[in-house]
C-alpha positions in Angstrom: 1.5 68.1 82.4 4.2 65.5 81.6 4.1 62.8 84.2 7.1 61.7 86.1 7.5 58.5 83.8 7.5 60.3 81.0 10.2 62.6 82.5 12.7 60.3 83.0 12.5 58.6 79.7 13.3 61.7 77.8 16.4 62.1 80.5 17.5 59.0 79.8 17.5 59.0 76.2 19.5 62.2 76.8 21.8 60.2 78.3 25.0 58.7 76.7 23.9 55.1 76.2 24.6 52.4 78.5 25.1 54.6 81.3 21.9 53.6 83.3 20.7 50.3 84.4 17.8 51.4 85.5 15.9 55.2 84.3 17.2 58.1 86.4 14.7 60.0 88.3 17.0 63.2 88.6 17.9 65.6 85.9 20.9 64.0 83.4 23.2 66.5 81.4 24.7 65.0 78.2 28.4 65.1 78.1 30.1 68.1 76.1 31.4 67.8 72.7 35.2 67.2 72.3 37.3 69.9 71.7 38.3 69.8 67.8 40.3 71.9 65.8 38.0 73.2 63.3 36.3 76.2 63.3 33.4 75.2 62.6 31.7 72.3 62.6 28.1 70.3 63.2 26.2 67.1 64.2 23.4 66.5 62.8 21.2 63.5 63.6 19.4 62.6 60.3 17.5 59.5 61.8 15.6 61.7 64.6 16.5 65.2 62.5 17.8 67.0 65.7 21.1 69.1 65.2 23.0 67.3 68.1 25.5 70.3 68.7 27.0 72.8 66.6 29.9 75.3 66.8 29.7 78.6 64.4 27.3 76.9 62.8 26.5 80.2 60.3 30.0 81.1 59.6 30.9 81.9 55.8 34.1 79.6 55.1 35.6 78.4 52.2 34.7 75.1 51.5 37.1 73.3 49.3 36.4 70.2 47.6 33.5 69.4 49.4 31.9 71.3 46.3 32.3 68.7 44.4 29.0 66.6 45.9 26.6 69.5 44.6 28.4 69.4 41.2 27.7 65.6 41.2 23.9 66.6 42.2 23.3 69.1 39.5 25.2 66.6 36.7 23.1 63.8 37.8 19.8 65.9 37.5 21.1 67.1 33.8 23.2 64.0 32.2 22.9 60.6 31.7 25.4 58.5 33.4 26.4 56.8 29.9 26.6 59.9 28.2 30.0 60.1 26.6 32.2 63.1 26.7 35.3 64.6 25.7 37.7 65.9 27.9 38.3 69.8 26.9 42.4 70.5 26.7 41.5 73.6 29.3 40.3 71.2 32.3 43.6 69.1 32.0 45.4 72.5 33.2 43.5 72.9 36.0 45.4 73.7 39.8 44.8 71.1 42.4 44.1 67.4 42.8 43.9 66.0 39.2 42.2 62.6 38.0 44.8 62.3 35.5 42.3 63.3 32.3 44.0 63.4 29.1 42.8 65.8 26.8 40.7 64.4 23.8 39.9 61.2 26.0 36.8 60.2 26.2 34.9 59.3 29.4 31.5 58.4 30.5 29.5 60.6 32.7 30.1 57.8 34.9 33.4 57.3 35.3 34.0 61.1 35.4 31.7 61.4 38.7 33.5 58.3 40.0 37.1 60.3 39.3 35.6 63.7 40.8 34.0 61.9 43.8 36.6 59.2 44.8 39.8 60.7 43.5 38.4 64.7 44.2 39.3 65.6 40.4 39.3 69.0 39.8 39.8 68.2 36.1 36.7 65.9 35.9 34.8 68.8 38.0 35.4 70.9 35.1 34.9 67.9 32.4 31.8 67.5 33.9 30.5 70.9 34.1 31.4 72.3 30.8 29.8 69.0 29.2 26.0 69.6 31.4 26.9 73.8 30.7 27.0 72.8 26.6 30.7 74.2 26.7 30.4 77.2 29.4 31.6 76.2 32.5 29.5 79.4 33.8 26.2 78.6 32.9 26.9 75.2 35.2 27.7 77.2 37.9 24.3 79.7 37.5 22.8 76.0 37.9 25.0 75.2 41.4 23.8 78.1 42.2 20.1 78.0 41.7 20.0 74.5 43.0 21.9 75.7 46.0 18.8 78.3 46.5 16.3 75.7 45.8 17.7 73.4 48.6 17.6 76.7 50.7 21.6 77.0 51.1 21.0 80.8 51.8 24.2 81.2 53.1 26.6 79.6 49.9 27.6 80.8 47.0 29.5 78.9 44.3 32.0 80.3 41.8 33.2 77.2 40.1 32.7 73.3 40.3 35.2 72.1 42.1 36.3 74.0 45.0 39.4 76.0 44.2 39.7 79.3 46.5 37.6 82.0 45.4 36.2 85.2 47.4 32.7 84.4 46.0 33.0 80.6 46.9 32.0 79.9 50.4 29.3 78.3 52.5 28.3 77.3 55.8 28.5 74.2 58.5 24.5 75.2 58.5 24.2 74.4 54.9 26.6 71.6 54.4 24.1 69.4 56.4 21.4 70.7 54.0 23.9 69.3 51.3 24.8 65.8 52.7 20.8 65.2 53.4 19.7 66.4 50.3 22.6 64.0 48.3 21.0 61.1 50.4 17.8 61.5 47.4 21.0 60.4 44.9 21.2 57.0 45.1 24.5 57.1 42.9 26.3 59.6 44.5 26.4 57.3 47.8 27.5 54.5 46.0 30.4 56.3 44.5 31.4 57.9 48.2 31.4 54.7 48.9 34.1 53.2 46.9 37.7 52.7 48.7 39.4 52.0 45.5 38.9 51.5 41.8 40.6 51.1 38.2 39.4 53.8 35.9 39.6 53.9 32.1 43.1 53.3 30.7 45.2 56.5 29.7 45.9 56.5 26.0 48.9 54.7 26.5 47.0 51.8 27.8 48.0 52.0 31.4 45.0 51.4 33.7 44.7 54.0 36.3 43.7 53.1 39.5 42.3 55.9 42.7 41.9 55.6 46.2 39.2 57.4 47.8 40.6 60.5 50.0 38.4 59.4 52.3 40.7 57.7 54.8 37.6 56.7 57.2 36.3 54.8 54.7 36.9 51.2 55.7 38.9 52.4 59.0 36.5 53.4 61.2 32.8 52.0 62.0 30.0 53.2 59.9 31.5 55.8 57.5 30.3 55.9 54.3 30.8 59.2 52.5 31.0 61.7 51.9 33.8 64.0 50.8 37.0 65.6 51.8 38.6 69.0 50.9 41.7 71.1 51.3 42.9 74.2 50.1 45.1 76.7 51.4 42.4 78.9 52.5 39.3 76.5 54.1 41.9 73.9 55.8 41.1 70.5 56.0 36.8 70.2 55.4 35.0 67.3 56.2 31.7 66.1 55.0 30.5 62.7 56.4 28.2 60.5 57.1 28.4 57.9 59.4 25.6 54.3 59.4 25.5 52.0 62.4 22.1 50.0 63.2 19.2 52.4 62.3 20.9 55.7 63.1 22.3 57.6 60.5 25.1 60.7 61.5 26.2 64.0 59.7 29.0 65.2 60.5 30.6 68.5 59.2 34.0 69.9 59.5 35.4 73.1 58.3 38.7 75.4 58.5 40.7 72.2 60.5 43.6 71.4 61.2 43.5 67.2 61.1 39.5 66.5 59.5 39.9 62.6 60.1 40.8 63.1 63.7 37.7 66.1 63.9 35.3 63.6 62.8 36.0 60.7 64.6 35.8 62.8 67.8 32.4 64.1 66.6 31.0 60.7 65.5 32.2 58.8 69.0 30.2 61.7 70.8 27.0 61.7 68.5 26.5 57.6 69.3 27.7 57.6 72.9 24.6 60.3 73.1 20.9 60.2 72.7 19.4 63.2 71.5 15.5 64.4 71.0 16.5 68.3 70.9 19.1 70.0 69.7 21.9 70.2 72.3 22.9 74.1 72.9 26.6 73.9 72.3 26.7 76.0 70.0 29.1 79.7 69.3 
């Protein structure tokens, strides 16, 4: 039998913080999440591992560019960072955000994860995957793919490496946690969502490019320190971040909205301003 003590410390650590002087002795219920506009979103807790809240947590959505951090995982596991690689004339065509690649340049692994993480590349994406696929873009994604099954993303399934629209491309707020914990074990990747802004390799012109992150958090608001944005015409604006302060590390995941900056922030003020040892039942 738990003992009254122990009672009211778990009801206070269930509380938003600050909000007692002294432990309460009658039942506390945390406040509800804010109303966002995405439709479906999570907060996960990494630090205690307790999903704080969720809303259609197992919906299949698009998931735009937010792709991008398992293609980053798989080319890490497959390629040295100061491998050297040519860019293929085909991913300078590519639809969507663009890096800028030249075709015939030649890039470092490196550089081309910096351009696909920071500057959301769909042209380094496909750099990037044809170089680890040994010239089929396919065979990388049979790897997104199989990694995706091996992380236990049952709910995903990847038809390219970067994130355009596709009726086989689509995943879950479920599974994007498992993503943004598993891309914790990649030391590099976090450095890389890290960075606000950066010079990249010259064009072959010799002008110096230089990419912001499409982070906008990043540097703006306490704590965040990745992870990655995306938008297409079919997921909305998608989210996948992860917010530091002291020891307490926050997931937060965003999908089909309308304004993901303004989704997150909500979501991240209401994960700290709330203690959590169980998963919170708002969830739809």
């Amino acid at each position: 039998m738990i003992s009254a003590v122990a009672t009211a410390l778990v009801l206070a650590l269930l509380a938003p913080a600050g909000s007692f002087p002294t432990a309460p002795t009658d039942p506390v219920v945390p406040p509800p999440p804010p109303k966002v506009s995405a439709v479906s979103w999570a907060i996960y807790d990494e630090t205690a591992d307790v999903m704080l809240a969720t809303w259609n947590l197992i919906e299949q959505r698009p998931m735009a560019s937010v792709t991008k951090v398992l293609t980053a995982m798989v080319v890490v596991d497959n390629a040295d960072l100061d491998d050297v690689v040519t860019v293929p004339s085909f991913a300078t065509s590519s639809r969507g955000s663009s890096a800028g690649l030249v075709a015939g340049e030649q890039w470092t692994v490196y550089d081309l994860l910096v351009a696909m993480l920071v500057r959301s590349g769909n042209d380094a994406a496909l750099t990037l995957a044809w170089h680890v696929g040994d010239g089929d873009v396919d065979t990388f994604v049979a790897m997104m793919n199989q990694r995706a099954a091996e992380l236990g993303m049952d709910d995903s399934s990847f038809a390219n490496p970067n994130g355009l629209d596709n009726a086989e491309h689509y995943s879950t707020a479920d599974d994007l946690v498992t993503l943004a914990v598993a891309s914790l074990d990649y030391p590099v990747i976090q450095q890389i969502a890290r960075i606000k802004t950066i010079k990249m390799p010259a064009d072959p012109t010799g002008k110096v490019r230089q990419v912001n992150n499409t982070n906008r958090l990043l540097g703006t608001y306490p704590g965040v320190v990745g992870l990655k944005t995306g938008d297409t015409p079919f997921a909305d604006k998608v989210l996948l971040g992860i917010t530091e302060r002291g020891q307490r590390r926050i997931v937060t995941i965003v999908m089909g909205s309308d304004d993901h900056f303004t989704d997150s922030r909500e979501l991240i003020d209401w994960a700290y301003g709330t203690y959590g040892l169980r998963a919170v039942s708002y969830t739809h």
